[in-house]
C-alpha positions in Angstrom: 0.0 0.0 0.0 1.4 3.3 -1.2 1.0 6.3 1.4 1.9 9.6 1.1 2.0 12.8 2.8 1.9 16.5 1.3 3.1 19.1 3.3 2.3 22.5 1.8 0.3 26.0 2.4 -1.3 26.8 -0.9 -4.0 24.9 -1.7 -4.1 24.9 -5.6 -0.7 22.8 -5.4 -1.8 21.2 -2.6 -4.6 19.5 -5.1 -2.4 19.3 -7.7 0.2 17.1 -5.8 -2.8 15.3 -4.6 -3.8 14.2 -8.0 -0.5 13.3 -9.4 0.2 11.0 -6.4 -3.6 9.2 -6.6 -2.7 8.5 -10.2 0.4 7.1 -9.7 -1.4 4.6 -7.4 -0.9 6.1 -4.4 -3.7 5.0 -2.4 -3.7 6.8 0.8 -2.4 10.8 0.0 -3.0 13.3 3.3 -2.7 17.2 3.1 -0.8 19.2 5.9 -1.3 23.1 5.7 0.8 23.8 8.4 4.2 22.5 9.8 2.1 22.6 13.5 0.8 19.3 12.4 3.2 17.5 10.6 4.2 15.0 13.1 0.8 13.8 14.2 0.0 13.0 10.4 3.6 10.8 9.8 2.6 9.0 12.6 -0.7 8.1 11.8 -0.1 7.5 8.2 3.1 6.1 7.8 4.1 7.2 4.2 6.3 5.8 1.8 7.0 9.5 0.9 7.1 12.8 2.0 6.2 16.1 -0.1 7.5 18.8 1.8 7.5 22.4 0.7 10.3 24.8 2.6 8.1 27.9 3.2 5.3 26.5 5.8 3.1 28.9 8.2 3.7 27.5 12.1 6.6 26.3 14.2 8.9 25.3 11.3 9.9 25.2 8.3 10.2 22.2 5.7 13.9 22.0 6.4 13.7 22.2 10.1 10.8 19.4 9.8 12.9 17.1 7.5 15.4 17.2 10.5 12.8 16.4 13.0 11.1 14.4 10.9 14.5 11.8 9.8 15.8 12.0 13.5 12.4 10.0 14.3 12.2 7.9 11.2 15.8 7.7 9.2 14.2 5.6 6.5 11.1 8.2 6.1 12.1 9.6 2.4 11.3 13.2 2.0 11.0 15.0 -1.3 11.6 18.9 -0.9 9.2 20.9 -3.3 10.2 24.1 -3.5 10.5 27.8 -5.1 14.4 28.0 -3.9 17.0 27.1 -6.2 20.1 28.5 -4.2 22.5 26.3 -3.7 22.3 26.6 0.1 18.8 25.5 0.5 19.4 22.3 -2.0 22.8 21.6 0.7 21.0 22.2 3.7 17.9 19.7 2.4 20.4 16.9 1.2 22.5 17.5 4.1 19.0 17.1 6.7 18.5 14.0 4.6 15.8 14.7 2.3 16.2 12.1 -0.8 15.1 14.8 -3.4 15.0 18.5 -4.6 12.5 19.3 -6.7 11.7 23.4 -8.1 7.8 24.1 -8.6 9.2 25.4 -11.7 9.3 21.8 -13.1 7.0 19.8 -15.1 4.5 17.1 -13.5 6.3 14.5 -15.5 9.7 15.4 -13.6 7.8 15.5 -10.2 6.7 12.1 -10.9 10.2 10.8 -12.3 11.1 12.4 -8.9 8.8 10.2 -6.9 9.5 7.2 -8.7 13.0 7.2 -8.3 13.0 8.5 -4.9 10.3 5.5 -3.9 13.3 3.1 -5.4 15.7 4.5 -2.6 17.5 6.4 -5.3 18.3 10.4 -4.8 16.8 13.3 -7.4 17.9 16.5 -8.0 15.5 18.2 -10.6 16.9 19.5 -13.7 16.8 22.8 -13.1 18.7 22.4 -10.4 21.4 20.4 -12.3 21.6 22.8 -15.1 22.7 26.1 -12.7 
């Protein structure tokens, strides 16, 4: 069974995420607004993976909560969606663990590359990322 958990504030890409993940055959996807609530929904879901924005209203932000998060649960994999492409948020996110780094500036057929690759224990670094 294929669980996932999206943790971002805007509720467009919220949905968006959503829908990508349920047709991958995810079969279990939960939305987290906040980072105040994070940790209550990893617990109770379990996920295979993680969608975690950096810039979250509450306690923390995405990297802070992929620290919390991987100290609790090493083999959690977290995929970092974000709108940063400096290098020191991508160093800081691979550093905390996250298994991915993924710009909302790319396509829904690289975010699901992403997860796919990321769900086969492998690491992703979108290709804008790779091309700066």
């Amino acid at each position: 069974m294929k669980k996932a958990v999206i943790v971002e504030d805007f509720k467009l890409i919220a949905d968006i995420w959503q829908s990508t993940l349920l047709e991958e055959g995810f079969d279990t996807v939960e939305v987290v607004r906040n980072s105040n609530d994070v940790e209550m929904i990893i617990e109770k879901v379990n996920p295979s993976i993680v969608l975690m924005d950096i810039n979250l209203p509450g306690k923390y932000n995405g990297l802070e909560l992929t620290d919390i998060l991987l100290k609790k649960n090493p083999s959690l994999s977290i995929l970092i969606l974000t709108i940063h492409t400096e290098p020191t948020y991508i160093h800081r996110a691979l550093e905390s663990g996250a298994k991915g780094y993924v710009t909302k500036n790319s396509s829904l057929t690289e975010l699901k590359i992403a997860i796919n690759e990321i769900l086969k224990g492998k690491t992703y670094l979108c290709e804008e990322i790779k091309t700066n």
